[in-house]
N, C-alpha and C positions, 0 to 999 in steps of 0.2 A: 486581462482576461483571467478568468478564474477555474486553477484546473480542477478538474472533477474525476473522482471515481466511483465508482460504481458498478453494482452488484454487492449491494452492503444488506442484509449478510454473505457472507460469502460461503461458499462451499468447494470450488477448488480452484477461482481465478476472479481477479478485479481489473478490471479494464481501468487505465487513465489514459483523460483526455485535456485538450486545451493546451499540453502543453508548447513553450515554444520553440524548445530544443530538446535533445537526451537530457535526462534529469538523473542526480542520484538518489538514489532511497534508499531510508533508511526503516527497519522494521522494528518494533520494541516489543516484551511482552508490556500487561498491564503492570509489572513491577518494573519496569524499567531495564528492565534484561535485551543485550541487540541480538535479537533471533535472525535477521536475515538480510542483507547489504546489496545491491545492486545499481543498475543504470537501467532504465525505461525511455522507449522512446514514445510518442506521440501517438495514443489507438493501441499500442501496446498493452497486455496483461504480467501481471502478478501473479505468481502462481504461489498459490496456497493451501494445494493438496495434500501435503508432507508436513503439515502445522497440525498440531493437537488444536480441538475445541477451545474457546474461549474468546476474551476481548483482546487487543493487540493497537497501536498507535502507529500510523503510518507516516513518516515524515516525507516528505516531498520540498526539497528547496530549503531554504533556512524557515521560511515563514508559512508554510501549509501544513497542518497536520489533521489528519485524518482518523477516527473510532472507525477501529475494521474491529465487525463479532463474523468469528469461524464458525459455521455449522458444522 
């Protein structure tokens, strides 16, 4: 199954879904910089209120990554 998130743009929270357990994630800017670390669980949100504007890389698993743009 293939997880999903959504609410892409974002403004101050991305919901992920699909997944099959707690996951960890990991946040990048678009330079590669780790802006923000955590575990999400399944219908769970990201919160992204406290992130300046711009594009950012969201890692999910070894092999999911996701284009998140902050409004």
């Amino acid at each position: 199954m293939q997880i999903v998130a959504y609410l892409n743009p974002v403004t101050n929270y991305s919901k992920i879904s699909r997944l099959e357990t707690d996951t960890d994630y990991l946040l990048y800017s678009v330079e590669g910089k780790l802006i923000r670390q955590g575990r999400i669980q399944n219908g769970k949100a990201i919160d992204f209120s406290n992130i300046k504007k711009g594009l950012y890389f969201l890692k999910i698993n070894a092999n999911t990554i996701f284009k998140i743009i902050k409004n």
